[in-house]
DSSP file (Angstrom, degrees, kcal/mol; ACC not computed):
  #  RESIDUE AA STRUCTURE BP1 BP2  ACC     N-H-->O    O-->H-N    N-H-->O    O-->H-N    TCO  KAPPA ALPHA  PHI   PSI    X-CA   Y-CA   Z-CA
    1    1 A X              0   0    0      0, 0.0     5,-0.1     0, 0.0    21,-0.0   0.000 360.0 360.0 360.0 112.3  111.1  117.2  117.3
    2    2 A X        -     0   0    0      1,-0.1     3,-0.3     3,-0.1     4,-0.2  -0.334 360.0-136.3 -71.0 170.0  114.4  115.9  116.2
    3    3 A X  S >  S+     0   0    0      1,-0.2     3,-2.0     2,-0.2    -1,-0.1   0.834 100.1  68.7 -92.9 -28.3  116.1  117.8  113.4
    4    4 A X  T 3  S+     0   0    0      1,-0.2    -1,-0.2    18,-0.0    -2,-0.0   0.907 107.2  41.9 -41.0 -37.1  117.0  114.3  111.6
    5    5 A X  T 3  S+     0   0    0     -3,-0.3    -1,-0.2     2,-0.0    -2,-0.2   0.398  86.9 106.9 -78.0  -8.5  113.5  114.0  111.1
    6    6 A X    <   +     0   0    0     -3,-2.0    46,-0.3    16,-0.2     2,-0.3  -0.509  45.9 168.3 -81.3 151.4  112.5  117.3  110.0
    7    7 A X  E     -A   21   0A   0     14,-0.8    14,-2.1    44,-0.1     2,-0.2  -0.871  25.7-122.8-149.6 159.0  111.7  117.7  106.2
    8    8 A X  E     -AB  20  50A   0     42,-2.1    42,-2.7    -2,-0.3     2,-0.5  -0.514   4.8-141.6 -95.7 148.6  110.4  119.9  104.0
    9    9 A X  E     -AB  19  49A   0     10,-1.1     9,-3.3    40,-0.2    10,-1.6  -0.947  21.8-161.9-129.9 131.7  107.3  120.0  101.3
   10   10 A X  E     -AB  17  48A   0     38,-1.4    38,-2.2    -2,-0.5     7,-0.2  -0.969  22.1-112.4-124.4 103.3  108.1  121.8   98.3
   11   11 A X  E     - B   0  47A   0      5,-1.3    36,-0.2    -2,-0.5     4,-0.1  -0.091  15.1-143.3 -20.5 122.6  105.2  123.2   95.8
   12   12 A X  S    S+     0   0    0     34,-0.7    -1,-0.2     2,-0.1    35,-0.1   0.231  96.3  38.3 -95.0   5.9  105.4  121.3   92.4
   13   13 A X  S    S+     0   0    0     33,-0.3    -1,-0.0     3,-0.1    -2,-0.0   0.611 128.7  28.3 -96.0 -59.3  104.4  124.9   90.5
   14   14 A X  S    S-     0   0    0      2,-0.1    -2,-0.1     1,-0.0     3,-0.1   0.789  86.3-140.7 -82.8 -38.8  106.1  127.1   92.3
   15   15 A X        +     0   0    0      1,-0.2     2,-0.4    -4,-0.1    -3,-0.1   0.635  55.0 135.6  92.9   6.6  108.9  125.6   93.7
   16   16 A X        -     0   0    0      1,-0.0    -5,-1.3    -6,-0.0     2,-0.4  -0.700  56.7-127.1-118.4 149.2  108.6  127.2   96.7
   17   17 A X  E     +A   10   0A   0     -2,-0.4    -7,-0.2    -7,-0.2     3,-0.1  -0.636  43.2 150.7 -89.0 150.6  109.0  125.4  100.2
   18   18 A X  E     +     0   0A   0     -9,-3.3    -1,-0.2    -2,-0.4    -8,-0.2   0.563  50.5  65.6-139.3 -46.8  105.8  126.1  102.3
   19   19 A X  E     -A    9   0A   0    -10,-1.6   -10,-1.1    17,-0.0     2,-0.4  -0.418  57.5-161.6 -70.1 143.4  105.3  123.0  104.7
   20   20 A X  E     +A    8   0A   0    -12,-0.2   -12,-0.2    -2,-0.1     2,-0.2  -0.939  30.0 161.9-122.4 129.5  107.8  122.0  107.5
   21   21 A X  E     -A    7   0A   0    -14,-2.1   -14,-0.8    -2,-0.4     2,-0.2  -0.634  33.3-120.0 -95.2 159.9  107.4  118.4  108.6
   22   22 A X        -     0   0    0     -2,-0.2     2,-0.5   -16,-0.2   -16,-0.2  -0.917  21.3-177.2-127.3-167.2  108.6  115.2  110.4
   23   23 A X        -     0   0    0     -2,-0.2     2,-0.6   -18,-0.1     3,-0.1  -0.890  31.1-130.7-174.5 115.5  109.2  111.8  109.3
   24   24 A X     >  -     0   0    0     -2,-0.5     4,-1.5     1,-0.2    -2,-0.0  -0.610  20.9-167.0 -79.3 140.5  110.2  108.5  110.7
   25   25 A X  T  4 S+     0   0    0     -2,-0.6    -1,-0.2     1,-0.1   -20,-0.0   0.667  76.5  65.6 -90.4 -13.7  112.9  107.6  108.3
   26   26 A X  T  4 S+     0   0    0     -3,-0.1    -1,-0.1     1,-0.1     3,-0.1   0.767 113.8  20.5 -62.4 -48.0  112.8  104.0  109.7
   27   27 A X  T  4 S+     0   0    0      1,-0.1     2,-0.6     2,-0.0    -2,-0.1   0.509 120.1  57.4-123.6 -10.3  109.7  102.7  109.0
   28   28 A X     <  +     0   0    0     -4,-1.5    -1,-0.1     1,-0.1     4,-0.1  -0.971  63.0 168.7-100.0 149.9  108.4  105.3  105.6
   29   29 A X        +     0   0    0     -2,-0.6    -1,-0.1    -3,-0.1    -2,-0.0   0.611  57.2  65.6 -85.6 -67.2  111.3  104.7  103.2
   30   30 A X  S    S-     0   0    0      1,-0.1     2,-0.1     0, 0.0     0, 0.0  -0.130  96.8 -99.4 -52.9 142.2  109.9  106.1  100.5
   31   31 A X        -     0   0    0      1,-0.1    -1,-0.1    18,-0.1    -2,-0.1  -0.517  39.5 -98.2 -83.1 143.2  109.1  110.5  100.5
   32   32 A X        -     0   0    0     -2,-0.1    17,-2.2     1,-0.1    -1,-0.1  -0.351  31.9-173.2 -70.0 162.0  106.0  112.1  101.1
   33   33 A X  E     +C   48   0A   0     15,-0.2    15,-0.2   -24,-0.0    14,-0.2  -0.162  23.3 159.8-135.9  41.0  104.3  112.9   98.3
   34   34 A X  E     -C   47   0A   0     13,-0.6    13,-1.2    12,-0.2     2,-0.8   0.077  42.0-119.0 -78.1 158.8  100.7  115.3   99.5
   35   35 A X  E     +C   46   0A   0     11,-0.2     2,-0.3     9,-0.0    11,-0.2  -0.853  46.5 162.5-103.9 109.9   98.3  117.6   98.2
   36   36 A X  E     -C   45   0A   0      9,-1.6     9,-2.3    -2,-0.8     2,-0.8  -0.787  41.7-102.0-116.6 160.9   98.4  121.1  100.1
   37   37 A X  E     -C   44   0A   0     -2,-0.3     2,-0.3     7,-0.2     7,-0.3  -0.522  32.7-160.2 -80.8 120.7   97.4  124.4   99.8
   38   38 A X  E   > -C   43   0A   0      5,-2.1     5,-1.3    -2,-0.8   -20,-0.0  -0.916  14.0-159.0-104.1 144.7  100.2  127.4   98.7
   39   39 A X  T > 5S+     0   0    0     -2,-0.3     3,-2.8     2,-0.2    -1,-0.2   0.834  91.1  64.3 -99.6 -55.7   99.6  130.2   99.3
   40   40 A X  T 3 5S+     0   0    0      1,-0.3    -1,-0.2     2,-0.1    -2,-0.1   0.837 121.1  34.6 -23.8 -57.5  102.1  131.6   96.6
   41   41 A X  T 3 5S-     0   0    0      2,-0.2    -1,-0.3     4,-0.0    -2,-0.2   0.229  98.9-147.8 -82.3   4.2   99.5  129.6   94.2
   42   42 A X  T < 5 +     0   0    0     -3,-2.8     2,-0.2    -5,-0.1    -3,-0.2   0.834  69.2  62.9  -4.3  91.7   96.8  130.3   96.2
   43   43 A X  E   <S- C   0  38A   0     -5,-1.3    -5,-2.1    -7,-0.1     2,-0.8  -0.732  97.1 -71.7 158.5 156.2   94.8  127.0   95.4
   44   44 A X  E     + C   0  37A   0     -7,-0.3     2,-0.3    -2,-0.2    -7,-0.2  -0.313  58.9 148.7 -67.0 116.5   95.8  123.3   96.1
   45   45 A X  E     - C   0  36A   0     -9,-2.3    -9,-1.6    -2,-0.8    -2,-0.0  -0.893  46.4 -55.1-141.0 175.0   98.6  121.6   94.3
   46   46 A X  E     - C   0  35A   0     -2,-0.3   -34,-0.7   -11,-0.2   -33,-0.3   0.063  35.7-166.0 -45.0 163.4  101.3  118.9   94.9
   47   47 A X  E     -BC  11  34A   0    -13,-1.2   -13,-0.6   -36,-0.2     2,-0.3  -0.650   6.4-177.5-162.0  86.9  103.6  118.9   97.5
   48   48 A X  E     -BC  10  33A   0    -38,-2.2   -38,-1.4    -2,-0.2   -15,-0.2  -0.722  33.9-100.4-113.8 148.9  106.5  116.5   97.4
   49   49 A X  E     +B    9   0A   0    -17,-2.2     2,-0.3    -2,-0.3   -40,-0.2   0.074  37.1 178.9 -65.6 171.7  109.2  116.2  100.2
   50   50 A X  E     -B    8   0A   0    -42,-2.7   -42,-2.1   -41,-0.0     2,-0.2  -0.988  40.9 -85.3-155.9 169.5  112.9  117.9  100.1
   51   51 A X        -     0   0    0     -2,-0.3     2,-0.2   -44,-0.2   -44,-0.1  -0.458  42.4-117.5 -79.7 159.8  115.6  117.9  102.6
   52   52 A X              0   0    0    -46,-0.3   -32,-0.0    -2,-0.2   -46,-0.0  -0.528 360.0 360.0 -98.2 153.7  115.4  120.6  105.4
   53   53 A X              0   0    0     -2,-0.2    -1,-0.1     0, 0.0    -2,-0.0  -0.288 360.0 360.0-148.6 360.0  118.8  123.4  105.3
């Protein structure tokens, strides 16, 4: 998995990053945007990408 690719999905209640991902940056332009479960929230909420540190 290259590390360009790598991004993160970041709880839209919580704030908290939970997901680790990858992502051709070539052919999506646009940022994921999913619904996953956090566990911090325990229940299913948004999930929108963020850059990876």
């Amino acid at each position: 998995m290259s590390q360009d690719n790598l991004v993160g999905l970041k709880c839209e209640v919580c704030k908290k990053i939970n997901y680790q991902t990858n992502r051709n940056k070539k052919k999506i332009k646009e940022k994921l945007a999913l619904k996953k479960y956090c566990p911090k929230c325990r229940k299913h909420t948004p999930h929108k990408e963020v850059k990876q540190l």
